[in-house]
PLY file of the C-alpha trace (Angstrom):
ply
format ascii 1.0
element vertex 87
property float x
property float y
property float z
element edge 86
property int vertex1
property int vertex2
end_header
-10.09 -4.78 1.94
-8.48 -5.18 5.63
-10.98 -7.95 6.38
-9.98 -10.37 3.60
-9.42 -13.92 5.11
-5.41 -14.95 4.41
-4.62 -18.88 2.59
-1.79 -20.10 4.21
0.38 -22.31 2.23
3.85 -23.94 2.25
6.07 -22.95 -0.53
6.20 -26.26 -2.17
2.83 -26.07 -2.13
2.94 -23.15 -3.96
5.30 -24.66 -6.61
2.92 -27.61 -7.20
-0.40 -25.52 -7.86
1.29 -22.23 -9.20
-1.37 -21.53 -11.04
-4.08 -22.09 -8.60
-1.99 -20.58 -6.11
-2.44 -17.57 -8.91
-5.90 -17.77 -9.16
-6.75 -17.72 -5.21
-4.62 -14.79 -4.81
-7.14 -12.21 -6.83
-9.36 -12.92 -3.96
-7.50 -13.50 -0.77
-3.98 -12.96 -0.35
-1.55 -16.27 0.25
0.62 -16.24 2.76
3.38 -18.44 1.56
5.65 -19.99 4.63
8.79 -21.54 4.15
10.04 -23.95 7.75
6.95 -22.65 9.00
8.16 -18.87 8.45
6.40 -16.06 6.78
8.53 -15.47 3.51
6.31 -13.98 1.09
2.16 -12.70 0.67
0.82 -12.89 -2.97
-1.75 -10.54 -3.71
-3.82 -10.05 -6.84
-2.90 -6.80 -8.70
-6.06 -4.91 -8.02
-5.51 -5.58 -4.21
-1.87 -4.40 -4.59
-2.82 -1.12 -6.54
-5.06 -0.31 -3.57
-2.57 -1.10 -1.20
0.15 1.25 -2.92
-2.74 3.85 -3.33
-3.22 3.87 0.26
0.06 4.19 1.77
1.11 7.15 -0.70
-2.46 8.32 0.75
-0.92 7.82 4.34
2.45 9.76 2.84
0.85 12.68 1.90
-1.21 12.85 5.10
2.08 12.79 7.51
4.08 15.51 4.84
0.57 17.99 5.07
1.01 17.07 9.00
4.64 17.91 8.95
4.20 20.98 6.78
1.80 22.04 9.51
4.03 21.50 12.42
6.64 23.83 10.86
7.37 26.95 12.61
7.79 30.53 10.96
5.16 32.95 9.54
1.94 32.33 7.48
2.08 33.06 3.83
-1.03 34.65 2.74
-2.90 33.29 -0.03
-2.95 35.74 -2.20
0.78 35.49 -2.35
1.10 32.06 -2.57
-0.87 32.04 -6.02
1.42 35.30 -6.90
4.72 33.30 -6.11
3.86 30.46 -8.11
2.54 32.42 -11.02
-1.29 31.44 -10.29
-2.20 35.00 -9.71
0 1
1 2
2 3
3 4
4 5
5 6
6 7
7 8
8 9
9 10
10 11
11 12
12 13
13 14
14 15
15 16
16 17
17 18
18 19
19 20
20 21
21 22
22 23
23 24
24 25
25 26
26 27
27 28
28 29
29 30
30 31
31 32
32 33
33 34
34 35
35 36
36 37
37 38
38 39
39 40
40 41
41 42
42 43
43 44
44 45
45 46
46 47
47 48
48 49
49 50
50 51
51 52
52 53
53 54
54 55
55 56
56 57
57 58
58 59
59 60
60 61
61 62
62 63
63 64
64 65
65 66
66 67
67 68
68 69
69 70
70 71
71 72
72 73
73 74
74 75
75 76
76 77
77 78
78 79
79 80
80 81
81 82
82 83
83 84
84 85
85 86
């Protein structure tokens, strides 16, 4: 996924061949410059659904860290399961 070559194109570019533009984006992402600045990146769906996927990944890894880093006594397991009705 992270080694995906990037089309560069100029926003009226874009406008001209929309639906090219459309099609080349559900293999490489576009990077669309306006002035010669970065303003946008298309991306197909599938590539955005793994790109959401992975950062909520990355989310969940920093709260376990976090939750981990807290300070105060252990909570058995047993008890855990008890408090939250498991047991």
């Amino acid at each position: 996924m992270y080694n995906r070559t990037v089309i560069r194109m100029k926003a009226a570019q874009v406008r001209q061949n929309f639906a090219e533009t459309l099609r080349r984006s559900h293999d490489d992402p576009v990077a669309i410059e306006r002035r010669g600045k970065l303003v946008a990146v298309l991306v197909g769906a599938d590539q955005f659904e793994q790109m959401r996927q992975a950062m909520e990944d990355l989310e969940d890894i920093a709260a376990f860290d976090a939750a981990m880093a807290e300070e105060g006594p252990n909570l058995p397991w047993q008890q855990a399961k008890a408090d939250l009705g498991w047991a």
